[in-house]
C-alpha positions as CSV (number, residue, x, y, z in Angstrom):
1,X,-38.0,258.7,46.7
2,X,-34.7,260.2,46.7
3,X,-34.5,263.9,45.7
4,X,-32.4,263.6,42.8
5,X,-34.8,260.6,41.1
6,X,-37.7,263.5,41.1
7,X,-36.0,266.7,39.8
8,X,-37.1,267.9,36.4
9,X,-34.8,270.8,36.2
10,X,-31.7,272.1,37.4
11,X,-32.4,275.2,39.9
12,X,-29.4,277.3,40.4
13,X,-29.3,278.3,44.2
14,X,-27.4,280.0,46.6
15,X,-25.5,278.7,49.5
16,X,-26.6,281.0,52.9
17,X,-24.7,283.6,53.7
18,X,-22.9,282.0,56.7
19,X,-22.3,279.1,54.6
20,X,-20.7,281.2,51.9
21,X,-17.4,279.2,51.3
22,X,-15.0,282.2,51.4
23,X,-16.4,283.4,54.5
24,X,-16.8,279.8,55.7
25,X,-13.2,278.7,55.4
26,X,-12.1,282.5,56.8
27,X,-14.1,281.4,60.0
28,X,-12.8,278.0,60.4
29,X,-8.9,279.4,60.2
30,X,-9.9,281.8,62.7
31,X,-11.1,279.5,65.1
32,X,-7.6,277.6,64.5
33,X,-5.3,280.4,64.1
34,X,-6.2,282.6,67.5
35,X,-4.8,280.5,69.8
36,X,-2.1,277.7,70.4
37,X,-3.1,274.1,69.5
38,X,-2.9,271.2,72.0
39,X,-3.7,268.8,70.4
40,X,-3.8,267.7,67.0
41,X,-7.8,266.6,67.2
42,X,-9.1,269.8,66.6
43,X,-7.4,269.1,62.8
44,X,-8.2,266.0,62.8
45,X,-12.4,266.0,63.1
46,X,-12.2,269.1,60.8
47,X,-10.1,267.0,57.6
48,X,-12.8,263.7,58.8
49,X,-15.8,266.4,58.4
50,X,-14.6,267.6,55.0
51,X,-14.5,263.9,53.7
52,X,-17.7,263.3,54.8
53,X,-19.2,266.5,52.8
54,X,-17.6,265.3,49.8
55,X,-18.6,261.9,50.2
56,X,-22.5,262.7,51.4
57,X,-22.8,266.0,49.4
58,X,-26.5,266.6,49.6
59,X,-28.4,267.4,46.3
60,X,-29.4,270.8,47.0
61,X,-27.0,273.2,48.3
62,X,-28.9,275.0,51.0
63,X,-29.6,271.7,52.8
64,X,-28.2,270.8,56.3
65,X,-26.4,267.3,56.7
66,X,-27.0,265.0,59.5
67,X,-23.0,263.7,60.5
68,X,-22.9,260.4,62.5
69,X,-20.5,260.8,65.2
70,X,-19.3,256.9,64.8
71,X,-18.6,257.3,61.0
72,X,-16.4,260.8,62.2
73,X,-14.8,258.3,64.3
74,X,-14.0,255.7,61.6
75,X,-12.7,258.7,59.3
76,X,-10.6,259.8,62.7
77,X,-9.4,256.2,63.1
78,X,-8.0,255.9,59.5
79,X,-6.0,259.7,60.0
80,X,-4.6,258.2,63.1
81,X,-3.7,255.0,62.0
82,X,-0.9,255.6,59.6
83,X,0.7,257.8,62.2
84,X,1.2,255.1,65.3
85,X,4.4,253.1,64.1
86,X,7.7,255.0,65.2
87,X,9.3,257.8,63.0
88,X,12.6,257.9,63.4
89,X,12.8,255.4,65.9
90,X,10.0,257.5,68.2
91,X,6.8,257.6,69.1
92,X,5.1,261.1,67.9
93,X,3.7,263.2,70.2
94,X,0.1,264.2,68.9
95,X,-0.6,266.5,72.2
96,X,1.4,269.1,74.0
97,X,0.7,267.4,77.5
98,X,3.1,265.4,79.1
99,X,0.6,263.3,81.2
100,X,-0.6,260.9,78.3
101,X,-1.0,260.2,74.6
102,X,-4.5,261.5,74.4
103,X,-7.4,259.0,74.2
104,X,-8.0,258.7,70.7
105,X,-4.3,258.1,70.1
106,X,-4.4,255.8,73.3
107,X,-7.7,253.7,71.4
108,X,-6.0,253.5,68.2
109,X,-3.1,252.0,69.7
110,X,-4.9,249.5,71.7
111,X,-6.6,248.5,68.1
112,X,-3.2,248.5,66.3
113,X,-1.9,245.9,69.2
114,X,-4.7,244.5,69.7
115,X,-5.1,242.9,66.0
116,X,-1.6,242.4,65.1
117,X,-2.3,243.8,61.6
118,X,-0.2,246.4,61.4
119,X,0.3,247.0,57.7
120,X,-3.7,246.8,57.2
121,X,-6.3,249.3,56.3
122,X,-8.8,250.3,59.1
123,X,-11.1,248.6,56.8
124,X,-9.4,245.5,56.7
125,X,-9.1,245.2,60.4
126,X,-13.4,246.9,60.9
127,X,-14.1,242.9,59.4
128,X,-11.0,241.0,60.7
129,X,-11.8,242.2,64.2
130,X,-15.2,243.8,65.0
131,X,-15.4,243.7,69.0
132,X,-12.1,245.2,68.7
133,X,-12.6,247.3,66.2
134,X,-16.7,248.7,68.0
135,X,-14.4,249.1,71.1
136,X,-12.0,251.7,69.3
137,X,-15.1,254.2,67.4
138,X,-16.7,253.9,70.5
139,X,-13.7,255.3,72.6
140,X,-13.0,257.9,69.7
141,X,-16.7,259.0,69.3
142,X,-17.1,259.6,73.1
143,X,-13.7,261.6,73.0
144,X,-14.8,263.2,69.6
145,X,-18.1,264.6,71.4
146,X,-16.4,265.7,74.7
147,X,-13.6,267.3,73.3
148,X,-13.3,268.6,69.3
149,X,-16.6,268.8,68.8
150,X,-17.4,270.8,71.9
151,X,-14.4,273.1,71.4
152,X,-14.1,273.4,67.5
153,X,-16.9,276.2,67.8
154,X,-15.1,278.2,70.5
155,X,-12.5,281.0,70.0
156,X,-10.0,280.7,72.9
157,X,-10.9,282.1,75.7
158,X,-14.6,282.0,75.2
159,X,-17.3,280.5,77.4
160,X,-19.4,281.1,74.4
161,X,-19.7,278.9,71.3
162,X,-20.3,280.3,68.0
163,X,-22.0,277.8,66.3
164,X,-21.8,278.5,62.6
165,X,-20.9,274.7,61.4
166,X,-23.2,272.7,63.8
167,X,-25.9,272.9,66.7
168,X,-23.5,271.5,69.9
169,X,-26.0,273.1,72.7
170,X,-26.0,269.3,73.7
171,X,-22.4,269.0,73.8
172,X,-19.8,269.4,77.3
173,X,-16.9,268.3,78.1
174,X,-18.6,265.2,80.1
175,X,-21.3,264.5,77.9
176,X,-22.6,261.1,78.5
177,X,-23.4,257.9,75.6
178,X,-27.0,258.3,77.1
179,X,-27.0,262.0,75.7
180,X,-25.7,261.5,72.5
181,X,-28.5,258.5,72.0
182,X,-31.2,261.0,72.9
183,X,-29.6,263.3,69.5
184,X,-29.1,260.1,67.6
185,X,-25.5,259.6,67.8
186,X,-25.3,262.7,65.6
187,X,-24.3,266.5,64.7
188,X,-26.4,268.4,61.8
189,X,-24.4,270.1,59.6
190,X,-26.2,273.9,59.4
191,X,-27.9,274.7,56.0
192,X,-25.1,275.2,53.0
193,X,-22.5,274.2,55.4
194,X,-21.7,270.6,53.6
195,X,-21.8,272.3,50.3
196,X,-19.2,275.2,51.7
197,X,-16.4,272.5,53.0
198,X,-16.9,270.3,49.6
199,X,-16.3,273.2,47.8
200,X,-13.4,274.5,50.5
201,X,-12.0,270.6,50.6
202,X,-9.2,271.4,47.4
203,X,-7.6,274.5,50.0
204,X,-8.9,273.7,53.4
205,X,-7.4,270.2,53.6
206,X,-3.8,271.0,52.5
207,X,-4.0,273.6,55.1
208,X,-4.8,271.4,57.5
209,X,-2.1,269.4,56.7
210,X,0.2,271.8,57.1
211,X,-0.7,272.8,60.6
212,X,-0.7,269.3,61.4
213,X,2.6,269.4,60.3
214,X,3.6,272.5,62.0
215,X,2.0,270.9,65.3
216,X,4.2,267.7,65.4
217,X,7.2,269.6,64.8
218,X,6.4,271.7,67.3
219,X,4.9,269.2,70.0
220,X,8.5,267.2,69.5
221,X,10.8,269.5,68.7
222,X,13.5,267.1,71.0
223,X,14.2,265.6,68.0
224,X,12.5,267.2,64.8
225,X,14.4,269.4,62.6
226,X,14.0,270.7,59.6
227,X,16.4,267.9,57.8
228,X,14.0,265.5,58.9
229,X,12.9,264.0,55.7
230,X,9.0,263.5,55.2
231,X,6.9,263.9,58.2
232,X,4.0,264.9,56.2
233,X,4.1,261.4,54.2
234,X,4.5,259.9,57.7
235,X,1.6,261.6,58.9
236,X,-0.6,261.0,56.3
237,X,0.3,257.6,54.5
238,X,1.9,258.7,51.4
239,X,4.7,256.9,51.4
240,X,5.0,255.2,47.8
241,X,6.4,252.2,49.4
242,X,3.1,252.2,51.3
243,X,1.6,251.1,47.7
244,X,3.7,248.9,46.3
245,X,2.1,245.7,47.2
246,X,-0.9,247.0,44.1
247,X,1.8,246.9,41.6
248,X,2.6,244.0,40.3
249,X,-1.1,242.7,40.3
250,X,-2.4,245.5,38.5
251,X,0.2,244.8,36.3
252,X,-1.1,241.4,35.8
253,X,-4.6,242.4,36.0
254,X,-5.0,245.8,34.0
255,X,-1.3,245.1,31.7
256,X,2.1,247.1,32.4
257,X,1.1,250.4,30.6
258,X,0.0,253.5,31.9
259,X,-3.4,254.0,32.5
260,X,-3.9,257.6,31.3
261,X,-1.8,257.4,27.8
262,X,-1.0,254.0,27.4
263,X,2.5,254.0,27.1
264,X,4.3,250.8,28.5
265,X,5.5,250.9,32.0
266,X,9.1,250.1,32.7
267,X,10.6,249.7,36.8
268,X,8.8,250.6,39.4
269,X,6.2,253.7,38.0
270,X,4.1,255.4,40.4
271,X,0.8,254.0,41.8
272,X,-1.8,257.1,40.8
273,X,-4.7,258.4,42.9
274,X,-7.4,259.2,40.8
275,X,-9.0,261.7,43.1
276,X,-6.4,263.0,44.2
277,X,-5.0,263.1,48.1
278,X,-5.6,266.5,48.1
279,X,-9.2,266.7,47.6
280,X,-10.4,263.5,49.4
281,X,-8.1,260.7,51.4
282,X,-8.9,257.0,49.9
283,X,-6.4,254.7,49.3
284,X,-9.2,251.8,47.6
285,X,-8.0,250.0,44.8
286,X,-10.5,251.7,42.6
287,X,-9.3,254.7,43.0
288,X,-6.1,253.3,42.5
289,X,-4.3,253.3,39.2
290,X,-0.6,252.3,37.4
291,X,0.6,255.7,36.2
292,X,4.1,256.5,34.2
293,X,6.3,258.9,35.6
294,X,5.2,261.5,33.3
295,X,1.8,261.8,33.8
296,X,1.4,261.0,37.3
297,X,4.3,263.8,37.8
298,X,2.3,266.3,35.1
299,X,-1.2,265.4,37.0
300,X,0.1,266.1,40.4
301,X,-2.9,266.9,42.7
302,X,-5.7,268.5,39.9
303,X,-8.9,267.5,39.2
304,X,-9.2,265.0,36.8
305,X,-11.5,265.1,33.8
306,X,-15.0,263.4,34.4
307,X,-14.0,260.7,31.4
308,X,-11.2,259.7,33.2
309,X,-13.6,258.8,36.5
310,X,-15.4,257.2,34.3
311,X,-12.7,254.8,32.8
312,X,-11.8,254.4,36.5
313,X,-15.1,253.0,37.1
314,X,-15.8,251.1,34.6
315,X,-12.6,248.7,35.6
316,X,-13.6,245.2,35.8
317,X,-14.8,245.2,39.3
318,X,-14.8,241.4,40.0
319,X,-10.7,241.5,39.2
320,X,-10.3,244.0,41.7
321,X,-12.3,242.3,44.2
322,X,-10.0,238.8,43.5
323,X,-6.9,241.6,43.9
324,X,-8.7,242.8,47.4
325,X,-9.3,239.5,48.6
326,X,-5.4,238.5,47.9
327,X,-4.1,241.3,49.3
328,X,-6.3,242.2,52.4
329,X,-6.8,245.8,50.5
330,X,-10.3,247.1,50.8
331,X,-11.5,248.4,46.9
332,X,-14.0,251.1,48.6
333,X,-15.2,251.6,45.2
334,X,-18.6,253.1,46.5
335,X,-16.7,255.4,48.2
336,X,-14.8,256.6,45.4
337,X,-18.5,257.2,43.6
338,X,-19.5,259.1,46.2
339,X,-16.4,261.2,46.5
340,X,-16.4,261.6,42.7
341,X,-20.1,263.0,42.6
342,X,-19.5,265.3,45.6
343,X,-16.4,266.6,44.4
344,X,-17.7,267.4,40.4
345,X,-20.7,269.0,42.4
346,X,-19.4,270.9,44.3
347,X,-17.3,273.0,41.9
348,X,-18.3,275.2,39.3
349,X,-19.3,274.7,35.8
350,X,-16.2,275.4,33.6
351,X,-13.8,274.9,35.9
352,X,-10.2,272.9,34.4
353,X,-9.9,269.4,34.9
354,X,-6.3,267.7,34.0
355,X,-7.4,265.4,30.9
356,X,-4.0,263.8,30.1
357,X,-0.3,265.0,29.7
358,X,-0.6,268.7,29.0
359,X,-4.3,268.3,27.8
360,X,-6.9,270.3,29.9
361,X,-10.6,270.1,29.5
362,X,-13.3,272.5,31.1
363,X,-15.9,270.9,33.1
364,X,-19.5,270.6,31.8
365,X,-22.0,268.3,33.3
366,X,-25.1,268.3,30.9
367,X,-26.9,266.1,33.6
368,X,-25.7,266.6,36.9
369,X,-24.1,263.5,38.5
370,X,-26.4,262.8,41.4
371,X,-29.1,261.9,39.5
372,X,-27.2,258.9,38.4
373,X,-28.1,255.4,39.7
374,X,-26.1,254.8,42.7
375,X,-25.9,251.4,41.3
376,X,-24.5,252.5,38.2
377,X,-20.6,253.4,38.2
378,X,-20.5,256.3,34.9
379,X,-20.9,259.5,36.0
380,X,-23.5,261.3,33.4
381,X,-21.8,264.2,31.7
């Protein structure tokens, strides 16, 4: 029986004190920051580890968190995806050698041709085109193991690894399929580690971001400048064309008003994440929402109030499915529960949430969330 279906009590505990999250996050920058990038994966497998602490949070803090290589692939795959089509009429370099594309960008390309379904989600194409799609996570994960995840630990330089996130004493840079079997596919997260990068996920991903950004500029700099317009949305899908195919059949589906103060929407008004970008990357049509300018520019990237989720949630669930199916756009709604009770876990009683235009409300969770049903959508406040 699941942990959270036995507790009688709340227990207030302490993360470790290597998982502290200040001293945490000051550890991962360092590992980042002392030496020059080559590659854009090292970024990469730490914003697809983040998501996956949000989205698996485990009940108590001081736990450790088994992390399936295969779904660090899938959350690898998705970063990547976005980022294959030409900017500017060129391919982006994601690597500072000359000799290739890298392998994982080399696999997602070979998916992206492969399937011929360019403008769909990874989601989309994981059920349009499995072989192809197995192919691809298993190219990334075997890349994932030999490379980021054996060097992510290692200051520059070192022989040694420093192995505050993860055990990777059966990591190397040729590490066979046959070895990663024998430790199930896996890395375990040390104890309080998953707890730390949920509660880092609101700074630390950002950050990321913006090295990522830093790196492409840097890795083609032949024709980059700084009057190029976007290369973060490029990067990391946020285009708002990107959305507008939701529009009109939320419109239809949900009516043309705002959903967070009801006012009727005129033109083409923004297409809201929920959760935002900035805490935890899904683009699923229930965490999708018809905002008007106002709000969605007032909201911006803060946490929203719990009630909100809620009324998020509690959407007619069979309409968005009929909107998935006609569109080819994956809902991920139980990924967008999961996110949502990671991410209201994982930060502190009290702290502001964004309850409507210039309305704030302090967060208090009487019950906490993960000892709701995981069939049940409403998050218990």
């Amino acid at each position: 029986m699941p942990r959270w279906q036995t507790c009688s009590r709340i227990q207030a505990r302490s993360c470790p004190v290597d998982a502290d999250p200040l001293l945490l996050g000051q550890r991962v920058l360092a590992i980042l920051e002392t030496g020059l990038r080559t590659a854009t994966y090292k970024l990469a497998t730490l914003m697809a580890l983040t998501d996956h602490c949000v989205e698996h949070l485990p009940a108590d803090p001081d736990d450790a968190l088994d992390v399936p290589i295969p779904d660090l692939a899938h959350r690898v795959l998705e970063l990547y995806w976005p980022q294959i089509r030409p900017f500017e009429g060129h391919e982006l370099r994601q690597l500072t050698s000359t000799d290739s594309r890298g392998r994982i960008i080399d696999a997602a390309s070979e998916l992206w041709t492969s399937v011929g379904q360019r403008n769909k989600s990874v989601e989309y194409v994981r059920s349009y085109a499995p072989a192809e799609y197995g192919r691809a996570i298993d190219s990334i994960g075997l890349c994932l193991a030999q490379q980021p995840l054996y060097r992510l630990q290692r200051l520059p330089g070192s022989s040694v690894s420093d192995p505050f996130l993860y055990d990777d004493s059966f990591l190397h840079d040729k590490v066979s399929r046959k070895a990663l079997l024998q430790n199930d596919f896996a890395i375990v997260l040390k104890p309080g580690v998953a707890h730390g990068m949920a509660r880092l996920a609101g700074l630390l991903k950002p950050t990321l971001e913006m090295m990522w950004v830093d790196d492409i500029r840097r890795m083609n700099k032949s024709f980059l400048y700084d009057e190029v317009p976007d290369v973060a949305g490029h990067l990391f899908g946020r285009q708002r064309s990107a959305l507008d195919p939701v529009r009109e059949p939320f419109k239809e589906a949900f009516g043309a008003r705002c959903f967070y103060c009801d006012r009727a929407l005129v033109g083409n008004t923004p297409i809201d994440h929920v959760l935002p970008w900035s805490l935890v990357g899904i683009d699923g049509l229930a965490n999708l929402v018809l905002a008007c300018t106002r709000c969605n520019g007032d909201k911006s990237n803060a946490l929203p109030a719990l009630d909100l989720v809620n009324r998020v949630l509690d959407r007619d669930r069979a309409g968005l499915e009929s909107i998935a199916d006609s569109l080819q756009w994956p809902t991920q709604y139980n990924r967008v529960v999961a996110a949502a009770r990671g991410i209201y876990r994982a930060h502190p009683r009290g702290a502001p949430t964004w309850a409507g235009y210039r309305q704030s409300t302090r967060l208090d969770i009487a019950f906490p969330p993960w000892w709701v049903n995981p069939n049940v959508a409403q998050l218990s406040v």
